[in-house]
GUKE-950275 format. One line per field, with one value per residue (C-alpha): residue number from 0; residue in one letter; x, y, z. Coordinates in steps of 0.02 Angstrom, whole numbers. Example, Ala and Ser with C-alpha at 12.3 -4.5 7.8 and 13.67 -1.06 7.14 Angstrom:
2
n (0  1)
res (A  S)
px (615  684)
py (-225  -53)
pz (390  357)
***
This chain:
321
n (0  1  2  3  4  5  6  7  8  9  10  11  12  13  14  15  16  17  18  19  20  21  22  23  24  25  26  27  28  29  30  31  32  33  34  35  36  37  38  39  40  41  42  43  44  45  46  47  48  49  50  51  52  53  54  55  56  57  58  59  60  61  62  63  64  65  66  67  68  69  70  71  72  73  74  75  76  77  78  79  80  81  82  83  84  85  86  87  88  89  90  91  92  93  94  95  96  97  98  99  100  101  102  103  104  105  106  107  108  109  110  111  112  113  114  115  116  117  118  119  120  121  122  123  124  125  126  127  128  129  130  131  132  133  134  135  136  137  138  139  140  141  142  143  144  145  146  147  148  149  150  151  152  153  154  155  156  157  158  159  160  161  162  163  164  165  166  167  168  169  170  171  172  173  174  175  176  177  178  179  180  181  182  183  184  185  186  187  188  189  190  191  192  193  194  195  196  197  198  199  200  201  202  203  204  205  206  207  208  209  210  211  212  213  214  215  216  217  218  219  220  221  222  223  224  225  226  227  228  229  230  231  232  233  234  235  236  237  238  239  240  241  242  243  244  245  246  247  248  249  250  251  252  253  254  255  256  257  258  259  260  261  262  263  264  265  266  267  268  269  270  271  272  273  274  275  276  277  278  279  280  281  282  283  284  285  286  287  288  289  290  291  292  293  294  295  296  297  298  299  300  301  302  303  304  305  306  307  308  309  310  311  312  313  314  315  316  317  318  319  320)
res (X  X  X  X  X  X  X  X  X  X  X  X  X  X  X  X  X  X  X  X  X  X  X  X  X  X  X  X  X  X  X  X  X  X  X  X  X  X  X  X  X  X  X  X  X  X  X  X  X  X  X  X  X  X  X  X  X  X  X  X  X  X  X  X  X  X  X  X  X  X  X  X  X  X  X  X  X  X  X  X  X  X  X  X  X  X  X  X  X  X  X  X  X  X  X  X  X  X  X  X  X  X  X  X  X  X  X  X  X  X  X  X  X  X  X  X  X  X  X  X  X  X  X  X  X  X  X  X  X  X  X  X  X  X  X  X  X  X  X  X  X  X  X  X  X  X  X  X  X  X  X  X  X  X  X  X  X  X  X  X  X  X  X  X  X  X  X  X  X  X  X  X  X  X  X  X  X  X  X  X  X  X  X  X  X  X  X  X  X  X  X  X  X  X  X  X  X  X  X  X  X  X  X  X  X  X  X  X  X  X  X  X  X  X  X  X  X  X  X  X  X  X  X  X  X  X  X  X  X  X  X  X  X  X  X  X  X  X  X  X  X  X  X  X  X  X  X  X  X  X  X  X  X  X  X  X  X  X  X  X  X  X  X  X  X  X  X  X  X  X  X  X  X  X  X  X  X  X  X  X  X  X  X  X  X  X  X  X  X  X  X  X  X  X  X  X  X  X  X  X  X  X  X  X  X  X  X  X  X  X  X  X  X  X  X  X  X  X  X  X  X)
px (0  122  111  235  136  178  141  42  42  -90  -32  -154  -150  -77  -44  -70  -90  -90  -243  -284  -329  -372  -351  -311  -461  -598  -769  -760  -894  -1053  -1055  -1094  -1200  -1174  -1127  -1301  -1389  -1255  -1225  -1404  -1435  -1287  -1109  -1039  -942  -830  -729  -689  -543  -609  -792  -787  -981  -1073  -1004  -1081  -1121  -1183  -1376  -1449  -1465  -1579  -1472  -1508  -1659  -1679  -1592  -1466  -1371  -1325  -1231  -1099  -959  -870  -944  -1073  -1112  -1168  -1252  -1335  -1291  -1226  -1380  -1370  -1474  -1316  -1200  -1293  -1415  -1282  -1174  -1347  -1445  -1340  -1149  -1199  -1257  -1088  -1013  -1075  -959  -772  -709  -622  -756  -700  -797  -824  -819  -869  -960  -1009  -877  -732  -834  -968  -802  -769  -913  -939  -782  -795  -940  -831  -701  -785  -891  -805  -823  -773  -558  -512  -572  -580  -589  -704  -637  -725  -864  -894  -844  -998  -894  -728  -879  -905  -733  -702  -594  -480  -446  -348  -205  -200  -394  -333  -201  -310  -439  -335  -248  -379  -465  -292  -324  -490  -461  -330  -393  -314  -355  -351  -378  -463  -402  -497  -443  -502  -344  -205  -70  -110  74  3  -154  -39  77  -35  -137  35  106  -77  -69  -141  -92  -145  -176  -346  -334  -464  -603  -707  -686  -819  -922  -1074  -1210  -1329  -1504  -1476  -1678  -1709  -1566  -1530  -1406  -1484  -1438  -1537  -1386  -1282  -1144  -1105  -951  -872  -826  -812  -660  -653  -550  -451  -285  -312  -306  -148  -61  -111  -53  114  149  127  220  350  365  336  388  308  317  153  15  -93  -280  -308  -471  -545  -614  -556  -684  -571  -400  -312  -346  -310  -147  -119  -139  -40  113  97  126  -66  -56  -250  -386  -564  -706  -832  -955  -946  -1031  -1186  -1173  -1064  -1094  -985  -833  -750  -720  -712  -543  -488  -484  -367  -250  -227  -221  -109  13  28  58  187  263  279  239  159  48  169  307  207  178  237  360  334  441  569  624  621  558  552  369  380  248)
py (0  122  291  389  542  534  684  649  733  882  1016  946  776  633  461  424  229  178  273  423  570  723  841  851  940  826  849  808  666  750  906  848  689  557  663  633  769  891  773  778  969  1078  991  863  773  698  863  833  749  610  621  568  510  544  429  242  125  -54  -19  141  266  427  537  655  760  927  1082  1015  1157  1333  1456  1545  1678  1626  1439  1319  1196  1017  900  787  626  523  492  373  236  97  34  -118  13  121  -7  -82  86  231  143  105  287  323  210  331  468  475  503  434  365  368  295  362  245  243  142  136  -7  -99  -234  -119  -53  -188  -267  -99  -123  -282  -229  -112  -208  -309  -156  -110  65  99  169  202  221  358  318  445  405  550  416  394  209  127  4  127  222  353  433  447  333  457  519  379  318  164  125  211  111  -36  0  54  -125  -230  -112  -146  -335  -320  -232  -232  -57  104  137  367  413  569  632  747  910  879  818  868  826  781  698  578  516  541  431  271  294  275  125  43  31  183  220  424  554  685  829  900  836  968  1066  1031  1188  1263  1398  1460  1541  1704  1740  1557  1541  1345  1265  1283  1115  984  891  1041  1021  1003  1021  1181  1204  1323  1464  1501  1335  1353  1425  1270  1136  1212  1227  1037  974  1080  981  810  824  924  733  606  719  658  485  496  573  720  768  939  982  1113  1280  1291  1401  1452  1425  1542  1430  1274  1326  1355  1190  1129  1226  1160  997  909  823  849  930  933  1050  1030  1174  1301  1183  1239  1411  1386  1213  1287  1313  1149  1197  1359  1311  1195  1350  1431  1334  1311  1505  1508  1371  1458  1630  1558  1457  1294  1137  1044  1083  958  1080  1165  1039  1058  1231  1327  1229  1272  1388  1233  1325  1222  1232  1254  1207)
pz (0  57  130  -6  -84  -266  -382  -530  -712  -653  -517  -412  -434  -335  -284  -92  -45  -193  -243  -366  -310  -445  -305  -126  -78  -7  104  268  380  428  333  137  198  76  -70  -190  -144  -207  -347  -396  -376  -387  -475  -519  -368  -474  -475  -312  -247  -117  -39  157  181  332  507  492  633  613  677  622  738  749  856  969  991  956  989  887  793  868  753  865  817  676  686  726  872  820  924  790  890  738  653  495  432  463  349  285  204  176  56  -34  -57  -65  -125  -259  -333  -268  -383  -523  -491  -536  -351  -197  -77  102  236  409  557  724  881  1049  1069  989  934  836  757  712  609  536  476  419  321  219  195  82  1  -181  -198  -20  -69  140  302  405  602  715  893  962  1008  1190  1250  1321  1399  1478  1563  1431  1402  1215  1117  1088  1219  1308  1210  1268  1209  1066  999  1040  940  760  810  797  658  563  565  496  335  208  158  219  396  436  636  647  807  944  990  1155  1232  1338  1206  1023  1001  1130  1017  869  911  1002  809  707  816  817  627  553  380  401  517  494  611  684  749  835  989  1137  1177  1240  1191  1317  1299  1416  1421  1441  1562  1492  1357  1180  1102  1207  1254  1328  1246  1062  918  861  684  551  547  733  745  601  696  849  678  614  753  795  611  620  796  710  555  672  731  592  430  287  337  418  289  367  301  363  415  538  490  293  197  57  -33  75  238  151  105  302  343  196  231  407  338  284  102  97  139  215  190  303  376  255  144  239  207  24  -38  -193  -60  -120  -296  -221  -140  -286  -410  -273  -250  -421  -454  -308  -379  -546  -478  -357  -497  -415  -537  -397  -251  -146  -168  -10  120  271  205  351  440  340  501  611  758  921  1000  1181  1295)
***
C-alpha cells in the first residue's frame, strides 16, 4: 500500500496509498452527507478529490433530539448525535449511486464499542467502492464508562490494532482536539497501525439561551466548527508532522472556507484537505478552494501543489509548551 505521496501529471494531482486522487481537496464526515444530494442538484462530485460520507455505525441510529445546531461567532455547534441509517443500508442503497461518480469514496467509522467497530468495519471491507477508512474516535466508550476513544491512548491504539487486522484497506484516525497533548493520540494511532492522520475533529463547547437561562442544544454540549478553529487545527497538524515528517500522511481539516486557509494547513505539513461546515453556508466552497490553490500554484510558480507541504517549517522552530 504504502504511505509515499507521489505527484501525478496535473498540479493537483496525486498518488497516496496507492490510490488516485485528482485533487487534494476533499469533504469532510457530517457536513456533505453522503454526497447525492449535491451530486443531484448543484455539481458534479466527481470534481472533487475524495468524498468522506457521513459517520456509519452497524444499527442505524436517529441521534439526538432537538436543539441540535446553534450558530456561534465565527462557527457552529453540532449535536446531531450520529444519526445514519447503518451501513448495511448504507453499502446496498446509497454505494452504489456512489459508484456513479469518478471520485475517492471514504468511509467514516465509528461505535459505541470496539466490537461495533469492528463489524462496521468488516462490512466495508468487503464493500467495492469503499477506497479508505476514516476512524471517528470522538465516540464515547460505552464500555470505559463514557470517556471517548480518543482520548486515552492506550484504548486508542487498541482500537486502530484490531481495526488494522480487519481490513486490508487504508485505515485514517481522525483525532480529537479535546486532549491534553495531540502527540500523545498521534503517536498510540501511528504505532496501532494507522496508515494516516486527519486533524481535527471538533472542539467541545457550549451555547446558552440568556432569556431562557438553559443550554440551547438539548444535550448541553455540542461540536465547534467552522473558521473560529481554524488556527487550533494548524497549530495541531504543524505539531505532528514536526514529529513524523512526511512519513506519516496528514488530512487537514478544521475551519477551511477558502484556498487561503487550506494553504495554512498545507504549509503546516497536511497532504489533503477537508471542507466541512462552510458547505452549509457555500456548498460551492470545495471547488471554491480547488480553483485557489490552483491560481495560487501558478502565480507562485511551483509545478506541484506538494512543493508546499509542510514549508513553514522550513524555520524549524522548536514549539515550547
Amino acid at each position: 500500500m504504502g504511505n509515499t505521496v507521489k505527484p501525478l501529471k496535473d498540479t493537483l494531482s496525486f498518488e497516496l496509498f496507492g490510490i488516485e486522487f485528482k485533487n487534494p481537496v476533499w469533504t469532510a464526515s457530517g457536513c456533505f452527507s453522503y454526497g447525492l444530494e449535491v451530486a443531484e442538484n448543484l455539481y458534479d462530485i466527481s470534481q472533487l478529490g475524495a468524498v468522506v460520507v457521513k459517520g456509519l455505525s452497524y444499527k442505524p441510529r436517529e441521534g439526538n433530539p432537538p436543539q441540535r445546531i446553534v450558530e456561534t461567532p465565527c462557527g457552529m455547534l453540532n449535536s446531531i448525535g450520529l444519526q445514519n441509517p447503518g451501513v448495511n443500508y448504507f453499502v446496498n442503497n446509497i454505494l452504489p449511486e456512489l459508484k456513479k461518480y469518478d471520485t475517492v469514496i471514504v468511509a467514516n467509522v465509528f461505535g459505541e464499542d470496539e466490537e461495533e467497530y469492528i463489524k462496521v468495519t468488516q462490512v466495508l471491507d468487503r464493500a467495492e467502492g469503499v477506497h479508505a477508512l476514516e476512524l471517528n474516535v470522538s465516540c464515547p466508550n460505552v464500555k470505559k464508562g463514557g470517556i471517548a476513544f480518543g482520548s486515552d491512548p492506550d484504548t486508542l491504539y487498541s482500537l486502530v490494532k484490531k481495526i488494522r487486522e480487519h481490513t486490508g484497506k487504508p485505515v485514517l484516525v481522525k483525532l480529537s482536539p479535546n486532549v491534553t497533548d495531540i502527540l500523545e493520540t498521534a503517536a498510540a494511532s501511528v504505532e496501532g497501525g494507522a496508515d494516516g492522520l486527519v486533524l481535527i475533529n471538533t472542539l467541545l463547547g457550549m451555547a446558552i439561551d440568556v432569556e431562557k437561562e438553559e443550554p440551547i442544544i438539548a444535550m448541553k454540549t455540542g461540536g465547534l466548527s467552522g473558521p473560529a478553529i481554524l488556527p487550533v487545527a494548524v497549530r495541531m497538524i504543524f505539531q505532528v508532522y514536526e514529529k513524523y515528517g512526511s512519513s506519516v500522511p496528514i488530512i487537514g481539516v478544521g475551519g477551511i472556507t477558502t484556498a487561503h486557509d487550506a494553504l495554512q494547513h498545507i504549509l503546516a505539513g497536511a497532504v489533503a484537505v477537508q471542507i466541512g461546515t462552510a458547505n452549509f453556508y457555500d456548498p460551492y466552497s470545495p471547488l471554491k478552494v480547488i480553483k485557489g490553490l490552483e491560481e495560487h500554484i501558478k502565480k507562485k510558480g511551483y509545478s506541484h501543489y506538494l512543493e508546499l507541504v509542510g514549508k513553514a517549517h522550513k524555520l524549524k522552530i522548536k514549539m515550547e509548551g
